[in-house]
Structure formats: structure tokens, C-alpha cells
C-alpha positions in Angstrom: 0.9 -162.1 18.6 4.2 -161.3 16.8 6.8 -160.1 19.6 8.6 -156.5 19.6 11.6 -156.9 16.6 13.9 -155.0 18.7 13.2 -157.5 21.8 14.4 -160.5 19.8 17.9 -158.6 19.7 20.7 -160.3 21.4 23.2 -158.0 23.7 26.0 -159.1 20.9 23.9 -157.6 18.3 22.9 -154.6 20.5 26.3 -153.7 21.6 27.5 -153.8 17.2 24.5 -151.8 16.6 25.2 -149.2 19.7 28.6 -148.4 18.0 27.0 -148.1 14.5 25.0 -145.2 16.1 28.5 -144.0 17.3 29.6 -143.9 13.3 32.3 -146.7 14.4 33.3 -149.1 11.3 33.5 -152.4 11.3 37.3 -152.7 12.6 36.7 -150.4 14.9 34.0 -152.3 16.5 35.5 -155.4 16.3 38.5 -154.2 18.3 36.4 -152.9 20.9 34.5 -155.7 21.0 37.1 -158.4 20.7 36.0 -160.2 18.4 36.9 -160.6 14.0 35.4 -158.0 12.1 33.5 -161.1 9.9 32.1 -161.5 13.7 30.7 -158.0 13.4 29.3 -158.4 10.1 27.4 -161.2 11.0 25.9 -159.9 14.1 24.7 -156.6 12.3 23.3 -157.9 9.0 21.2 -160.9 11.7 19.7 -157.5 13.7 18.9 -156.1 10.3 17.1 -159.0 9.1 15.3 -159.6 12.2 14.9 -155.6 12.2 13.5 -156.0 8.3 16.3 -152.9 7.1 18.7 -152.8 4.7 20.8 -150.1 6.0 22.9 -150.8 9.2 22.7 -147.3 9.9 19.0 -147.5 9.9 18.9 -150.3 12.2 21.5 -148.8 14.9 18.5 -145.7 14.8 15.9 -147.8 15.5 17.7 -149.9 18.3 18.7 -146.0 19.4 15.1 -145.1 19.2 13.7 -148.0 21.1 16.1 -147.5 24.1 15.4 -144.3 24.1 19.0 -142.3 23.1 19.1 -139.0 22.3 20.1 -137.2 19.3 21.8 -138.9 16.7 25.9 -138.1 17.2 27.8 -136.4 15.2 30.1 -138.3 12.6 33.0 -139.8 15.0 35.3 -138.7 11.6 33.9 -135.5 9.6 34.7 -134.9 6.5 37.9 -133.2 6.0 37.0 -130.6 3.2 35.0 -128.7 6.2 36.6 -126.8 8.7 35.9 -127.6 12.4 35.4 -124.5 14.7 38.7 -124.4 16.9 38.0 -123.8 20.7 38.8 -120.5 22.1 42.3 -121.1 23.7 44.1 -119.6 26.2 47.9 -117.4 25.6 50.2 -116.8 28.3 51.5 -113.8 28.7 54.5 -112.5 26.5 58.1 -112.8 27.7 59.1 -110.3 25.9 57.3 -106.5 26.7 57.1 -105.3 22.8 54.2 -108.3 21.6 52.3 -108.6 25.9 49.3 -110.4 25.6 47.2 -108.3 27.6 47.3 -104.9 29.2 48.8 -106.2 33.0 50.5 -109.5 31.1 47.5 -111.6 31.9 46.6 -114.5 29.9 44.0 -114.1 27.6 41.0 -115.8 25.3 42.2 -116.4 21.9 38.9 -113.7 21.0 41.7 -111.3 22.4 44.7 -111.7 21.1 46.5 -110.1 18.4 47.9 -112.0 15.6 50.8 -110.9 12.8 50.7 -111.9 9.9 53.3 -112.7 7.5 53.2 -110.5 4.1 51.2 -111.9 1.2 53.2 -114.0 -0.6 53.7 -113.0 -4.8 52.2 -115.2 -6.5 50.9 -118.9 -5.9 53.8 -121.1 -4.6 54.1 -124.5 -5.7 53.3 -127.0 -3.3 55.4 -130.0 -2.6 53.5 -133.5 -3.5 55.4 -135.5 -0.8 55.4 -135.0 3.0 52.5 -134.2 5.1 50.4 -133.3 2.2 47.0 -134.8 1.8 46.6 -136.9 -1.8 44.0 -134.2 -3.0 45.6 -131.0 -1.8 46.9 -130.6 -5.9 44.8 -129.8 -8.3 45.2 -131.2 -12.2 47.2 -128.3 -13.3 49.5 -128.9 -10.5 50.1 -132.5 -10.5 50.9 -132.1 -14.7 53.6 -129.5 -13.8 55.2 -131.7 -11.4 55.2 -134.3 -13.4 56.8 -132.4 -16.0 59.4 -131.1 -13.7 60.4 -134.4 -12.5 60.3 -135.6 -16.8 62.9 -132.8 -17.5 65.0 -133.3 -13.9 65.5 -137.1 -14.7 66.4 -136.1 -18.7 69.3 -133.4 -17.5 70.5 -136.3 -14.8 70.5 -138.7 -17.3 72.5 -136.3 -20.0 75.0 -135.3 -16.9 75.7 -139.1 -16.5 76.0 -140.0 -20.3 78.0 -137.1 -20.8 80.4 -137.7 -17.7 81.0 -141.1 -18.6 81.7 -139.9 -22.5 84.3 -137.5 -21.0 85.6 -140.2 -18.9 86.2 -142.5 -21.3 88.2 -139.9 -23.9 90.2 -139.0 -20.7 91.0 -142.8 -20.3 91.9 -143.3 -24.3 93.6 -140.0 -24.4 
């Protein structure tokens, strides 16, 4: 009689494919666990083979399944193009008495307070490609026109330095 796949586990394995189910990579794990990341690997492609998966992912579920977790988590890291609902937060009250947060000064649920605005802006603005802008926050069209800009800004420099060192050099003979 063939014995339970899942039984034949060892806790090593068990503990890799408990933060799988957690969405944790393979660093990630390994730091936890104290061990090399190639130590990881090995432990969670031997409890997919002995589970008979492909997919690490499927193995974590079945271990999950078998010890009877919940729900499967949500994704540790979600996908940055989709916005996360913020929790409701809390304002204090206003110093000054023109903007007060609530009717006695009270601090209030964010579902309360009143926000300004700043005026719509005219036109797109051109966003910056360095700082604390994400790789993919400009589009084609963008990225050509910067690329342009910077072309032309390193032509003019380049002209202003030829043409100072030209004047210099008539001032010097002359």
C-alpha cells in the first residue's frame, strides 16, 4: 500500500513549501530559513517530485490543502498597475479656524474630510525620467521627446564650447 505523498514530506521541505503558499521567492525564503537559495531550490523541486507537480505553486496548495490552511493569501507583492484601497485614516483637527476638520475641532474619518484641490493644470506636463519615477511611468511618445531634448541640449553645449574656445583663441592671437 503506497503511503500518503504529502507524509513522505520532510519539515525542510514543508517549511519552503509553507512560504511558497505565502508568495515568498526563493531569496526570500532562503533568508528566512537560513539557508542558500540553491538550498531552497532543491528542497522544493524534491517535494514536487515526490508530490508528482510541476508547478511549486501547485505543490505549496496541496501541502496547504493537506494541513488544512485556509484560503489561499493574497499575493505578498500585488501588481503595481492596480491601485490598493487606502484605509480610512484619521485627521486631527485644524490649527488654524478657516480649514477645522470637524464642526467642534474633532478628529475625523478620512470619509469626512474635505479635500482642496489644486486647479487643473493646462495641458499635459512633461514628466521627468529620473528621480522617483517608475521605468514604465513614460509612454513611447514621451521617452522620444526626451531623448530629443537631451540630442539638441548636448548639440547647443557642444557649439557653446567650440565656439568659446574659437573666441578664446582669436582673443589670445589678437
Amino acid at each position: 500500500m503506497e503511503q500518503n505523498p504529502v507524509a513522505r514530506l520532510s519539515e525542510g521541505q514543508r517549511e519552503c513549501l509553507r512560504m511558497v503558499y505565502r508568495h515568498l521567492e526563493t531569496k526570500e525564503i532562503a533568508r528566512a530559513l537560513g539557508i542558500s537559495p540553491d538550498g531552497v531550490t532543491q528542497r522544493i523541486k524534491t517535494a514536487m517530485r515526490i508530490l508528482g507537480v510541476d508547478r511549486r505553486r501547485d505543490a505549496a496548495i496541496i501541502l496547504a490543502e493537506a494541513e488544512g490552511t485556509e484560503s489561499y493569501p493574497p499575493l505578498v507583492h500585488p501588481p503595481r498597475d492596480i491601485a490598493i484601497a487606502p484605509d480610512p485614516a484619521t485627521f486631527a483637527p485644524s490649527t488654524e479656524g478657516k480649514w477645522q476638520s470637524g464642526s467642534s475641532g474633532e478628529a475625523m474619518r478620512e470619509e469626512r474630510a474635505v479635500f482642496v484641490t489644486a486647479p487643473p493644470s493646462q495641458g499635459p506636463a512633461m514628466r521627468l525620467p529620473i528621480g522617483g519615477a517608475r521605468p514604465d511611468d513614460l509612454g513611447w511618445l514621451e521617452r522620444l521627446a526626451w531623448i530629443a531634448g537631451i540630442t539638441i541640449g548636448i548639440a547647443l553645449g557642444f557649439g557653446a564650447l567650440v565656439g568659446g574656445v574659437e573666441a578664446l583663441t582669436r582673443l589670445i592671437r589678437g
